[in-house]
C-alpha positions as CSV (number, residue, x, y, z in Angstrom):
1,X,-16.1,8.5,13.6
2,X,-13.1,10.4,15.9
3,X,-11.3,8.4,18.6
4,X,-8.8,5.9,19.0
5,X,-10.7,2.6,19.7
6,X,-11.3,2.3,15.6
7,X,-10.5,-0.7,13.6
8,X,-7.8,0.1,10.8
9,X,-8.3,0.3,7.1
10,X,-5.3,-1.0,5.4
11,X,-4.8,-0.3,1.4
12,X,-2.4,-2.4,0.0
13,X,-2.0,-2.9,-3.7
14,X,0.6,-2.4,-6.5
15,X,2.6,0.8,-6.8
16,X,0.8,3.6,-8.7
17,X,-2.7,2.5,-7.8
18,X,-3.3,5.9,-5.2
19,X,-2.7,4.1,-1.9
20,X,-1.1,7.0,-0.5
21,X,-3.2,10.1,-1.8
22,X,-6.8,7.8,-1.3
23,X,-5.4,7.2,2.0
24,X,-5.0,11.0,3.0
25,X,-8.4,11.6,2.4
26,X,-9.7,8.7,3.9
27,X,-7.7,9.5,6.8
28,X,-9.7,12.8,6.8
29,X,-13.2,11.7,5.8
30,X,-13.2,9.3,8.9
31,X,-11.5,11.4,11.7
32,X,-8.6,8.6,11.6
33,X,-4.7,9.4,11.7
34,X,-2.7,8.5,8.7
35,X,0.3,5.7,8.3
36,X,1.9,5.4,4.9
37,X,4.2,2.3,5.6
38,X,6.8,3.4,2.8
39,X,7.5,6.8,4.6
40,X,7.7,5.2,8.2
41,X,10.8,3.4,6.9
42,X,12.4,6.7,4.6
43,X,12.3,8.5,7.9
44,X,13.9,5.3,10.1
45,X,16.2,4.0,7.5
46,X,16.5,6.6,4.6
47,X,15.3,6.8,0.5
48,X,13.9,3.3,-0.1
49,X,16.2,2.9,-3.6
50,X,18.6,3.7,-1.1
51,X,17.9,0.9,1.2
52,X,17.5,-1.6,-1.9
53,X,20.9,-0.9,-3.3
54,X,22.8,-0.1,0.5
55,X,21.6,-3.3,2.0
56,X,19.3,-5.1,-0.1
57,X,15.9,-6.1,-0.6
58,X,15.7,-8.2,2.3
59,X,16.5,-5.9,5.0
60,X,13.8,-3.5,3.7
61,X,11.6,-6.4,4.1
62,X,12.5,-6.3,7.5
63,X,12.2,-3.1,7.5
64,X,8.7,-3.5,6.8
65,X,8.1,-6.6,9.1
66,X,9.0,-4.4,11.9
67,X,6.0,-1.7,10.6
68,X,3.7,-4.2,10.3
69,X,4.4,-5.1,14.4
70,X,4.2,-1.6,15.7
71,X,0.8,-0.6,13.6
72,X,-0.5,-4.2,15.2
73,X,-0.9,-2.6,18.4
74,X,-2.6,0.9,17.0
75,X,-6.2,1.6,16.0
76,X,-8.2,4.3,14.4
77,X,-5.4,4.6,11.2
78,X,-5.5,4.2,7.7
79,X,-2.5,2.4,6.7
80,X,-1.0,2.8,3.4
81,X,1.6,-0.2,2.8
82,X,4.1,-1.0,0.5
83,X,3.1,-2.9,-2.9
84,X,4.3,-6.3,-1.3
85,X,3.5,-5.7,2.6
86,X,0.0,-7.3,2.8
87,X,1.6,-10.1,0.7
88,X,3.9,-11.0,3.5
89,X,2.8,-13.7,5.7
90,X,4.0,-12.2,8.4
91,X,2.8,-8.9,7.9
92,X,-0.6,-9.9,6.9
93,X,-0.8,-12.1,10.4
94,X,0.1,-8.7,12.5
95,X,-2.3,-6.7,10.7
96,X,-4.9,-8.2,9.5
97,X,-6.9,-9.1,12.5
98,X,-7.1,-4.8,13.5
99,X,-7.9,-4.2,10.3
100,X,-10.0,-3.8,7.2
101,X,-8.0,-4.9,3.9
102,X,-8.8,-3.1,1.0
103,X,-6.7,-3.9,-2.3
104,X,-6.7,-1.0,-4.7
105,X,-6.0,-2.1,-8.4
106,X,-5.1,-1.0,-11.8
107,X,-4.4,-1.8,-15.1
108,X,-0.7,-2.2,-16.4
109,X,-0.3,0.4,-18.8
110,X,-2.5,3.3,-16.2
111,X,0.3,1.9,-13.4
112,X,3.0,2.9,-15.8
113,X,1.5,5.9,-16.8
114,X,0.9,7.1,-13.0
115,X,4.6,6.2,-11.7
116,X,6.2,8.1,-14.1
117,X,10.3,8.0,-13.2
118,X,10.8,4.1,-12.5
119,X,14.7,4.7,-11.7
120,X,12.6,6.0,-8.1
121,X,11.1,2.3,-7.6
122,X,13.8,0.1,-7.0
123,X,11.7,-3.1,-8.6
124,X,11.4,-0.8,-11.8
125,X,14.5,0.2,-12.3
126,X,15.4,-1.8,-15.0
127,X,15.8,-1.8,-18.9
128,X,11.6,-2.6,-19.6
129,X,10.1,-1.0,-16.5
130,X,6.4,-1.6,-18.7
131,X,7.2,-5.4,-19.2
132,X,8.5,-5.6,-15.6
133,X,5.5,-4.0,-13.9
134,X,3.3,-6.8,-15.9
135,X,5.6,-9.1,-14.3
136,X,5.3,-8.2,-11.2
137,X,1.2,-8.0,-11.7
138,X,1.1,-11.1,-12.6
139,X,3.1,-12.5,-9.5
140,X,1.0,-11.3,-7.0
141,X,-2.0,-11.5,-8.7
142,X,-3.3,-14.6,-6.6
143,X,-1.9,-12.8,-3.2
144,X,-3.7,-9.7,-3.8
145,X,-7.1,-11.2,-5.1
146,X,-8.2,-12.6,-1.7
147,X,-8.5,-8.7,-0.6
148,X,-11.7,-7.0,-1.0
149,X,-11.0,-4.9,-3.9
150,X,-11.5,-1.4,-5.6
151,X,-10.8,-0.8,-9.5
152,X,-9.2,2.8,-9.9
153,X,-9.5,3.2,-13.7
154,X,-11.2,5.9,-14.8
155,X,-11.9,7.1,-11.1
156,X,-10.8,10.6,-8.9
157,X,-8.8,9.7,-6.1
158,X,-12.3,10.8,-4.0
159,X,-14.3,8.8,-6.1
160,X,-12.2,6.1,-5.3
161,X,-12.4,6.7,-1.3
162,X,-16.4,6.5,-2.2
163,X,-15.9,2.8,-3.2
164,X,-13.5,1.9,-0.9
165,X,-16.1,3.4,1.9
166,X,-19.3,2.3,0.2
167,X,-17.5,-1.3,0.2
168,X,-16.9,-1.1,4.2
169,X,-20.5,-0.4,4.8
170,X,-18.9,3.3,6.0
């Protein structure tokens, strides 16, 4: 599936549900390059806990709107975004019409598990990380549910790229 003329696949979902390493191999199995939104903004604007506590969580959404305009214009990527990205309206508007949307999920307690060292995640860095990532969950619950989805529980991070292309029709 090589070139450039591709539509996008964009995985968006909460922190910890394998975005990033599903992503890679996507990126691989398909011939496509690879975008993960987060590390596009560490090289630009340094450590995202940085950002957060330098200038504040607005900017980074900023940071992120301004992402979400350059990959508009690409094809033939798959885009790993931030936990909130695909949440913004913005964001979703630039991206979404390029791209397949593909919300990875997980439970609570297998998010917690997989993050490991919440003082890293700005949102998480906080006295009950565990009751915090519920929290969160449950806030963007609604915004993530009109995604296609893929469940990760229990699954490899290939056996997830399976669904997540068995899904697509790929």
């Amino acid at each position: 599936m090589g070139g450039g003329a591709e539509r996008n696949l964009i995985l968006t979902g909460f922190m910890g549900t394998g975005k990033t390493t599903v992503g890679r191999i996507l990126a691989d199995r398909l011939g496509y390059g690879f975008v993960d939104t987060d590390e596009v903004i560490e090289s630009r604007a340094g450590p995202i806990g940085e950002i957060f506590e330098r200038d504040g969580e607005d900017v980074f959404r900023e940071l992120e709107r301004s992402v979400a305009r350059e990959l508009a214009g690409r094809t033939g990527l798959v885009i790993a975004t931030g936990g909130r990205m695909m949440l913004d309206a913005s964001c979703s508007a630039c991206l979404e019409p390029v791209a397949w949307v593909v919300c990875l999920t997980a439970h609570a307690d297998t998010v917690i598990e997989r993050i490991g060292d919440t003082a890293q995640r700005p949102l998480l860095d906080v006295p009950d990380a565990p009751a915090r990532v519920r929290e969160l969950l449950a806030e963007r619950a609604e915004g993530y549910a009109r995604f296609a989805s893929v469940d990760t529980e229990g699954r490899s991070a290939d056996e997830v790229a399976d669904a997540v292309m068995s899904l697509l029709g790929l």
